[in-house]
C-alpha positions in Angstrom: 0.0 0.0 0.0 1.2 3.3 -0.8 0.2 6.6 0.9 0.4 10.4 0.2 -0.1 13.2 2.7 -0.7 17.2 1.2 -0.6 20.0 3.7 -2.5 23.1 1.9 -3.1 26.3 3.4 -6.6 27.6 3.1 -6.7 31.4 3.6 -10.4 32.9 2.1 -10.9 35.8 4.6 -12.0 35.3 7.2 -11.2 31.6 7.1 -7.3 30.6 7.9 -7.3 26.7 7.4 -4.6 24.1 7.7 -5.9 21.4 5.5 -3.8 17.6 5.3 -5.0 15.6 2.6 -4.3 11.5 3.2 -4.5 9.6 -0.3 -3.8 5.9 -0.8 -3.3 3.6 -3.5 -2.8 -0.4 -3.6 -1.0 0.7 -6.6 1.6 2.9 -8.7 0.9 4.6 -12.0 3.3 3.9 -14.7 5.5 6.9 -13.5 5.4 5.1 -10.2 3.2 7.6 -8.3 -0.4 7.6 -6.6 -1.4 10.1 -9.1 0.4 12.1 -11.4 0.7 14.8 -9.7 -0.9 16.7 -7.0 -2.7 19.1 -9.1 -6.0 17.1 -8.5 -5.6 17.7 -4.7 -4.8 22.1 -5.4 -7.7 21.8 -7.8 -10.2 20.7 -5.2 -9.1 22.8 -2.5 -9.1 26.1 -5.1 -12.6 24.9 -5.4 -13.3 24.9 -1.8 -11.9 28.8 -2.2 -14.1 29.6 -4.4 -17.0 27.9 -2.6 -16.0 29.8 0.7 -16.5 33.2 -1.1 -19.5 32.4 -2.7 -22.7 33.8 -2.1 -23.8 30.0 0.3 -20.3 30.5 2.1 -22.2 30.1 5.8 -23.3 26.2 4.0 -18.9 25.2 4.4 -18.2 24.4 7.7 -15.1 22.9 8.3 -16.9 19.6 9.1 -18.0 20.0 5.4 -15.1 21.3 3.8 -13.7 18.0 4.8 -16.3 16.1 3.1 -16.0 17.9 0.2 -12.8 17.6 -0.4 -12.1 13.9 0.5 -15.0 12.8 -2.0 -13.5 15.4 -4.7 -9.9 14.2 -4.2 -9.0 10.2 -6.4 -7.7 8.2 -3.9 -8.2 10.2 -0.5 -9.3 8.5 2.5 -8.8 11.0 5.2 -9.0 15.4 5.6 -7.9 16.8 8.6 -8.7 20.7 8.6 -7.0 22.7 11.3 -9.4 25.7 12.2 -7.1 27.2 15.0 -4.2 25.7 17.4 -7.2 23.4 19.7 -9.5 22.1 17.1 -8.5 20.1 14.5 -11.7 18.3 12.3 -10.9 15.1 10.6 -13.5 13.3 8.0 -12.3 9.6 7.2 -14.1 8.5 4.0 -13.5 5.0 2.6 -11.6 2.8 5.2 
């Protein structure tokens, strides 16, 4: 099994996330990577952005945010989202 963790920063005023993406993979591409690049994992989260300054901002919680990204993101199994120093949110999706 072969695993991938992304830490993205989140910053949408007034939001200031810490967001750790978890991917895994039984196995390699034929580059020899989960995916072929990360760009999939920036792409969702610049869709959260967008989603957090649009007009139903109040609808992405960081509960959600999680969700939304772990079922946007191939291969990810698990989003932490670090809101401030003491609360950290974690979704698992498929186990």
């Amino acid at each position: 099994m072969y695993y991938l963790v992304k830490q993205v920063m989140v910053v949408v005023s007034p939001v200031h996330w810490m967001v750790r993406v978890f991917c895994r993979s039984q196995d390699l591409n034929i580059r020899g990577r989960i995916f072929e690049s990360t760009t999939s994992i920036d792409r969702a989260v610049a869709d959260l952005c967008r989603e957090l300054v649009g007009d139903d901002s109040s609808q992405f919680t960081a509960e959600r945010s999680a969700k939304y990204l772990c079922d946007s993101i191939p291969h990810c199994y698990q989003v932490e989202v670090q809101v401030d120093a003491g609360c950290v949110v974690t979704y698992c999706g498929n186990q």
